[in-house]
C-alpha positions in Angstrom: 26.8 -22.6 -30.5 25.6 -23.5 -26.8 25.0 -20.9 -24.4 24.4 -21.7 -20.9 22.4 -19.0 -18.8 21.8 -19.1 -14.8 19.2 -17.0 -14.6 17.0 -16.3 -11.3 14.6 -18.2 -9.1 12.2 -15.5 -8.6 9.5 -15.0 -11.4 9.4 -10.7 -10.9 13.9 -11.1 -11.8 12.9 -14.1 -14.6 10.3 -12.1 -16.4 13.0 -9.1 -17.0 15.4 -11.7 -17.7 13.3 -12.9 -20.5 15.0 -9.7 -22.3 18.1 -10.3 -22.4 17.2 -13.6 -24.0 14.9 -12.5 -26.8 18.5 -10.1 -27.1 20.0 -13.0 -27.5 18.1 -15.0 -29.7 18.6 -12.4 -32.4 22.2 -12.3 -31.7 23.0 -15.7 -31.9 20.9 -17.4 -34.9 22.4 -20.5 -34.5 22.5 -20.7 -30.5 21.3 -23.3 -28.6 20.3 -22.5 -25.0 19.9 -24.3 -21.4 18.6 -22.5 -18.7 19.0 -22.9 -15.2 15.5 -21.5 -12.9 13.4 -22.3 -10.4 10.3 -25.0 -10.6 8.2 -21.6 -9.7 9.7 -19.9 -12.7 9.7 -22.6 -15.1 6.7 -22.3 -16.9 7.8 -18.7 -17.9 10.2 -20.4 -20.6 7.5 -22.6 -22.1 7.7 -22.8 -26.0 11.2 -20.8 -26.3 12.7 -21.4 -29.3 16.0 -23.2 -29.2 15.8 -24.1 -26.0 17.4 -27.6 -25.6 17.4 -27.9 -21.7 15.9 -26.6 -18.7 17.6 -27.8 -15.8 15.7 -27.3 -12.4 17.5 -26.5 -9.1 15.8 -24.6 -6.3 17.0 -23.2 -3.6 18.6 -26.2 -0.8 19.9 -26.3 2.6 23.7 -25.7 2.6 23.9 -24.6 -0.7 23.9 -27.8 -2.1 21.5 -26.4 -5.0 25.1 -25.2 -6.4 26.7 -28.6 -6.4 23.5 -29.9 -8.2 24.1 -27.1 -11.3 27.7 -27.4 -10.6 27.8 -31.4 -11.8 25.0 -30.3 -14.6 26.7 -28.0 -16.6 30.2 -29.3 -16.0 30.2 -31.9 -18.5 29.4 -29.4 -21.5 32.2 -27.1 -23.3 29.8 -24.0 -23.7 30.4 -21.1 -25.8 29.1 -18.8 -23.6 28.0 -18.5 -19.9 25.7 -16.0 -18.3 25.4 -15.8 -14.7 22.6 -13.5 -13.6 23.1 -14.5 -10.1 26.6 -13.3 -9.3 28.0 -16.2 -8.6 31.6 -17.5 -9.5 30.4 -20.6 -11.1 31.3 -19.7 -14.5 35.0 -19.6 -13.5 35.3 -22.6 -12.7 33.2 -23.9 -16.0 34.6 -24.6 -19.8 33.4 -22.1 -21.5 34.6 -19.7 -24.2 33.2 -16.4 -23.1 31.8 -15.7 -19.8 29.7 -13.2 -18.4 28.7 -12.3 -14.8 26.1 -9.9 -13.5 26.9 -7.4 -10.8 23.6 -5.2 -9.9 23.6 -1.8 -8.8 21.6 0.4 -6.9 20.9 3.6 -9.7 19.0 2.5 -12.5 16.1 0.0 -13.7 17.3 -3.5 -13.6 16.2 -3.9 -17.2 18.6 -1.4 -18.5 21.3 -2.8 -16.3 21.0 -6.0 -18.0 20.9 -3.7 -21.5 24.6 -2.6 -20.6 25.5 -5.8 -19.0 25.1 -7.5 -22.5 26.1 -4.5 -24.8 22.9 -3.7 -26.6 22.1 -0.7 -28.1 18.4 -1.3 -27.9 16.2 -1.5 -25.1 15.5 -4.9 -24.1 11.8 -6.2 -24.2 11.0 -8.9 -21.6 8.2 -11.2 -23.8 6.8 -14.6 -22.7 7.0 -17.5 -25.6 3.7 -19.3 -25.1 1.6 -20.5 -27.9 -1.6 -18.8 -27.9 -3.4 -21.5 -30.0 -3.5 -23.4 -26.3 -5.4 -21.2 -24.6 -8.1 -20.0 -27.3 -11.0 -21.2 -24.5 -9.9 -19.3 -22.0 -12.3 -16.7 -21.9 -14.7 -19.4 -22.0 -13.0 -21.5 -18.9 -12.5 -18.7 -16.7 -15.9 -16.4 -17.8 -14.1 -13.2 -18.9 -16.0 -10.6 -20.6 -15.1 -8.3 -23.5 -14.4 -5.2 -21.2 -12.1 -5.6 -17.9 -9.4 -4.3 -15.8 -7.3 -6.7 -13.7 -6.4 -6.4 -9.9 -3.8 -7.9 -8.2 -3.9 -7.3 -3.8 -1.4 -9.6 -3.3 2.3 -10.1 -3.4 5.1 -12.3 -2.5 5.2 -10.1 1.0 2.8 -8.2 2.7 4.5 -5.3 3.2 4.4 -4.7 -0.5 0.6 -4.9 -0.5 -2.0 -2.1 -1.0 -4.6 -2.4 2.1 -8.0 -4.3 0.3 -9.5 -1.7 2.1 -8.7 0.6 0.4 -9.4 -1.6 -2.8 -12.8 -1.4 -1.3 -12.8 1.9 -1.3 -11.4 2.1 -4.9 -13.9 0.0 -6.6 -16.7 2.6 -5.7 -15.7 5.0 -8.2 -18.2 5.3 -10.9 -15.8 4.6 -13.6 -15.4 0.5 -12.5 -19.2 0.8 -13.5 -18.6 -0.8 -17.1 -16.0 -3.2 -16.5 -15.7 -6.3 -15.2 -12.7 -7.0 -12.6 -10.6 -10.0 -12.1 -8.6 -10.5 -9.5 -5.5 -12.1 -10.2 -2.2 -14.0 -7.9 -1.8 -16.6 -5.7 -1.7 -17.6 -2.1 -2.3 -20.1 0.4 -2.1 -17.4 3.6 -6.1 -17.4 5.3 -5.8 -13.8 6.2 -5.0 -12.7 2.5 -7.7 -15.2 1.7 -9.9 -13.9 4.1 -9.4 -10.3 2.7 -9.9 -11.5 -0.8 -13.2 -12.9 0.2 -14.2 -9.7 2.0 -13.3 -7.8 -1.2 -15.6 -9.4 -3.3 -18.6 -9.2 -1.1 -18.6 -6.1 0.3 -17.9 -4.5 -3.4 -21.1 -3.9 -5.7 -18.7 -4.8 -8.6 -19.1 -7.5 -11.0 -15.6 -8.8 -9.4 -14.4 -12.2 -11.4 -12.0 -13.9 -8.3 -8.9 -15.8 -10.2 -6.8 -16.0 -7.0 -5.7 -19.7 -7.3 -7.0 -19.9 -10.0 -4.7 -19.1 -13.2 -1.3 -20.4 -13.7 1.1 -18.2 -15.2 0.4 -18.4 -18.6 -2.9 -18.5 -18.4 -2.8 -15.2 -16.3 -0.1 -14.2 -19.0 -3.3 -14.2 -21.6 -5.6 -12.6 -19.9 -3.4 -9.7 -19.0 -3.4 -9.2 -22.9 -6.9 -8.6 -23.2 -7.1 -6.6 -19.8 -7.8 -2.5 -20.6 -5.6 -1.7 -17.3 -3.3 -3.6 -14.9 -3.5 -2.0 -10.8 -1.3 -4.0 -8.6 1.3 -4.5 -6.4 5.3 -4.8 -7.1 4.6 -8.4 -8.0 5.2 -10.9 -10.9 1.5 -9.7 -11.9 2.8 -6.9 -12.5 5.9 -7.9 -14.6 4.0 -10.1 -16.4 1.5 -7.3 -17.5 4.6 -5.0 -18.7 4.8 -7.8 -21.1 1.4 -7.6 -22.5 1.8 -3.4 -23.5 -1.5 -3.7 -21.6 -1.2 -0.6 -19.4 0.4 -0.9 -16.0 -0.4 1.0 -12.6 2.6 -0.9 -9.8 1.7 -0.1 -6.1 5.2 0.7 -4.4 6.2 1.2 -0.8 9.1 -0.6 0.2 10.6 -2.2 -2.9 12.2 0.9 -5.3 9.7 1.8 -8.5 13.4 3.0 -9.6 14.7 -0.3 -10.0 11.8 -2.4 -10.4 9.1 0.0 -11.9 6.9 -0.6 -14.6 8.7 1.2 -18.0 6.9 1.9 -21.0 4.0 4.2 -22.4 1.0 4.1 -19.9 2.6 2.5 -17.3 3.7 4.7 -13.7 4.7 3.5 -10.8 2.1 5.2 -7.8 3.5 5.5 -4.1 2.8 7.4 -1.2 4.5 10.3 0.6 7.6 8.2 2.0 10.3 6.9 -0.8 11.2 3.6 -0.3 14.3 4.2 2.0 12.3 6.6 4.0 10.1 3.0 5.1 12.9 0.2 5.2 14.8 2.5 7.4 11.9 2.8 10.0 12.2 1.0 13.3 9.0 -1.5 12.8 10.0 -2.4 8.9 14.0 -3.1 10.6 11.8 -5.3 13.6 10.3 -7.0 10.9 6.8 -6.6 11.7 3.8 -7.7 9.7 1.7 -4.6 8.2 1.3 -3.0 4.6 3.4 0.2 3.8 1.5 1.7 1.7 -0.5 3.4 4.1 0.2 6.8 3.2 -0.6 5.9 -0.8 -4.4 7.6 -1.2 -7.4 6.2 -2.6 -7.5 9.6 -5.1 -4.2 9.1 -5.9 -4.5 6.2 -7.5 -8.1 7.0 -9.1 -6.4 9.8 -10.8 -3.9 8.4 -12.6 -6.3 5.3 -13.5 -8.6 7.9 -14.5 -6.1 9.7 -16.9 -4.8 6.6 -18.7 -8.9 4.9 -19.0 -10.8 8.7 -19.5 
């Protein structure tokens, strides 16, 4: 049996989608799979089983990625097809069965997916990597027994939590006895610049692994983490994974949707929902500045407090 799935170019939507596949897997025993991503979400389907091809094709001028997964999958008589992207490719393939994703606006895009594909059990996004790689990693990037991972930074600034108030966070007594590492990616100087004003102007044994841990690697150390505080990001998505607990930071984007699920993990936003700040004039002019403002330093220490002690 050969399944063909188009699945998303962002790695926040690929993590989820990771659910539907292990859903899958169990369903089809005999299935072959080939998966069409993004190079930035790639890495996410390292070591899944049965997986006989990964086909690459970012995003391109003129839509001219299509054409390239158009005259890839083509040439294959596929037993099923799952388009996660709403396209109408998979008319226009051979294919036995097919299946195409329309979102909605009401529920968590994980249980969407769970009645998109008919399954009576939740779906549980995981990540396939072989931890026998990575048994230095504590070593190689100097983590101790006892820490609690951070991640400032998103995909978009608007989603971020100010760093000053980060700052402000990492004062609290409690942060005493662990270490914190800072996890994500960026090449922007002014996130960089904040990063760096983070760590020296906190008392905090703070272990800085911005730019410095690929996915999996940052997939591992979530695993070992005793809490996860962070914004709406693929951080955050990949520490749902881990059942390590999970604090999201959510202003703009809809914890409804996106939101961490599962025991010990809340989505924490200010006084405005999320409709409340796309609908205002600056977020409609487009201008650069974090909206989550109004989400309070004791907020967030309280509900960190009641899920550490």
């Amino acid at each position: 049996m050969k399944i063909l799935l188009i699945s998303y170019n962002r790695i926040g939507d690929t993590i989820l989608a990771t659910g539907l596949i292990s859903h899958l897997l169990d369903k089809y025993k005999d299935a072959s799979f080939s998966i069409i991503t993004s190079s930035i979400s790639a890495s996410i389907y390292q070591n899944m089983p049965r997986l006989e091809n990964l086909f690459i094709a970012d995003k391109q001028k003129y839509s001219m990625h299509w054409f390239r997964i158009w005259n890839f999958s083509r040439k294959t008589k596929w037993d099923l097809v799952i388009d996660l992207r709403s396209s109408s490719l998979a008319y226009f393939l051979n294919a036995k069965e097919r299946l195409i994703f329309k979102g909605n606006e009401n529920e968590h895009k994980l249980k969407q997916i769970q009645s998109f594909i008919g399954s009576t059990e939740t779906l549980k996004p995981q990540i396939w990597a072989d931890s026998n790689n990575y048994h230095h990693l504590n070593k190689n990037k100097n983590l101790k027994d006892n820490y609690i991972c951070i991640a400032p930074i998103s995909n978009s600034e608007v989603k971020d939590w100010s760093i000053n108030n980060y700052i402000e966070l990492l004062k609290e007594n409690l942060f005493e006895n662990y270490q914190i590492i800072l996890l994500g990616a960026t090449s922007e100087k002014n996130e960089l610049k904040n990063i760096d004003r983070l760590v020296s102007e906190s008392t905090r044994d703070i272990n800085n692994l911005i730019n410095n841990a690929d996915m999996i690697e940052t997939y591992f150390i979530l695993k070992n983490s005793k809490l996860f505080i962070g914004s709406d990001s693929s951080n955050m998505h990949l520490s749902v994974t881990t059942q390590n607990p999970t604090i999201g930071l959510f202003g703009p984007t809809d914890e409804k949707l996106y939101g961490p699920i599962g025991e010990n993990n809340l989505s924490i936003r200010g006084d405005k929902n999320h409709l409340e700040i796309i609908n205002q004039t600056d977020y409609k002019l487009g201008e650069i500045k974090s909206y989550l403002e109004d989400l309070k330093v004791s907020k967030v220490y309280k509900a960190i407090q009641n899920i550490l002690g």
